[in-house]
C-alpha positions in Angstrom: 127.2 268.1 70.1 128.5 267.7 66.6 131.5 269.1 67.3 132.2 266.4 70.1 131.6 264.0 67.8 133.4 264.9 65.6 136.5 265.4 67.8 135.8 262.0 69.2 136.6 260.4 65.9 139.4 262.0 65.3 138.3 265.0 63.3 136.9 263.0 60.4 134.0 263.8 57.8 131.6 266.7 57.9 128.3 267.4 58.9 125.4 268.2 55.9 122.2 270.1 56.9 119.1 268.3 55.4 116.1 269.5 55.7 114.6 270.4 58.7 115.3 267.4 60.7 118.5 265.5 59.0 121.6 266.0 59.7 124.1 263.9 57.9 127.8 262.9 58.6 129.9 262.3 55.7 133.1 260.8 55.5 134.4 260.9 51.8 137.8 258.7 51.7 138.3 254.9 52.3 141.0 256.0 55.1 138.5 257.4 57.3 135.4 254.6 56.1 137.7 252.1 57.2 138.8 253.9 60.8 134.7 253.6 61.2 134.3 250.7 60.1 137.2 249.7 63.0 135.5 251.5 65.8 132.4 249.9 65.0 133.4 246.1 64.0 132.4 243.4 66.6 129.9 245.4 68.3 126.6 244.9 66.7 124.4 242.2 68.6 121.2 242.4 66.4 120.3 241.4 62.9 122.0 244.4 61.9 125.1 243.3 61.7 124.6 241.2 58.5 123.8 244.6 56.6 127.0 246.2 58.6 128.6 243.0 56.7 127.3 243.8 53.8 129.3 247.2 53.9 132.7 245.6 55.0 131.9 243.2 51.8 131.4 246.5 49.5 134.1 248.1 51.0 136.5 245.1 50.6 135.8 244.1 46.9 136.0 247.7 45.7 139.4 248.7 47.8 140.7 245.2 46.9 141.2 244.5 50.9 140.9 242.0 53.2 138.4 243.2 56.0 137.1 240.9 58.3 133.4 240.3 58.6 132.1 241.5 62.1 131.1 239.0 64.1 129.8 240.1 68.0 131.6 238.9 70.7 128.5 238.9 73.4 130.3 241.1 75.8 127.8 243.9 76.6 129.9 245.1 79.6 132.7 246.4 77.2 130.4 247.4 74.8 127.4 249.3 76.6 127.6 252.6 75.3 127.5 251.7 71.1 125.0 248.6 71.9 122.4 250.9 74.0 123.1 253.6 71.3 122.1 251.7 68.3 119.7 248.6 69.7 117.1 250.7 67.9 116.7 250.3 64.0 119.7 251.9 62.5 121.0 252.2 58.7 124.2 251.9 57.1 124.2 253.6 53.5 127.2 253.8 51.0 126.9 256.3 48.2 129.9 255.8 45.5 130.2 258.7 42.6 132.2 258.6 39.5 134.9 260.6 38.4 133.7 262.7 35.6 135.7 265.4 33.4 134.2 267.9 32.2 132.0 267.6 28.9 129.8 269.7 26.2 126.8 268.8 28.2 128.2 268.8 31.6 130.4 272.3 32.3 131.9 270.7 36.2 133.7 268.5 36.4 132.7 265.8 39.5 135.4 264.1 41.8 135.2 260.5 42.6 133.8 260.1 46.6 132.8 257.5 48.5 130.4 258.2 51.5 129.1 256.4 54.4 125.5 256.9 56.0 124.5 255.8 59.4 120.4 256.3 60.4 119.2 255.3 63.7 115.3 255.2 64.2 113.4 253.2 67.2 111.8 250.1 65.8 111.2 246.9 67.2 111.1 244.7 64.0 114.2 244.5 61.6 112.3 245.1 57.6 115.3 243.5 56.2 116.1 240.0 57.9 112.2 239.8 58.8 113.6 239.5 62.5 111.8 240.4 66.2 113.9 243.0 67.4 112.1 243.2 71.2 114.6 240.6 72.5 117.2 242.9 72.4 115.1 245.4 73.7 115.5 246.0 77.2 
């Protein structure tokens, strides 16, 4: 299945074993964030998509672009197979790392990445607008 996946978006990122039960997809350069950030834009219905906005925010004031924010277009017939998918409660996480040389006290040095989480978990109340998620379920 990860394999799919990953061929379905065009070969980007990696997987990261977690734990026993995470699994973690990480894309670590702004090319492939903002190819993401494409396929997903316009498709979030829920409360979501003001933390999804957020991101594009992030993304746009520290790559100095000009990202649109998402805004859903209520068409559920085009859209059917990402709105079912992530109606639940779902997460978007950006992790940023400094470059760092080496030092005295640090013997590797560390590469500057950017990365991109997504977490998807059933819930029917949104923590962070305070928001009733059961309309949307269906």
């Amino acid at each position: 299945m990860y394999t799919f996946l990953q061929s379905e978006l065009g070969n980007i990122g990696r997987f990261q074993s977690s734990g026993n039960n995470v699994i973690r997809y990480i894309i670590g350069d702004i090319k492939s964030l903002i190819y993401i950030i494409n396929l997903i834009h316009g498709k979030l219905s829920t409360p979501k998509n003001k933390r999804f906005n957020d991101l594009i925010q992030f993304i746009n004031a520290k790559y100095d672009l000009n990202i649109p924010e998402s805004n859903y277009n209520g068409n559920y017939k085009d859209n059917s197979w990402f709105a079912g998918f992530t109606e639940a409660d779902r997460h978007f996480g950006i992790k940023y790392i400094e470059k760092k040389d080496k030092s005295e006290t640090s013997k590797r040095s560390v590469s500057e990445s950017i990365s991109l989480k997504f977490r998807l978990d059933q819930c029917s109340y949104d923590k962070s607008t305070s928001s009733d998620m059961k309309p949307f379920m269906v």
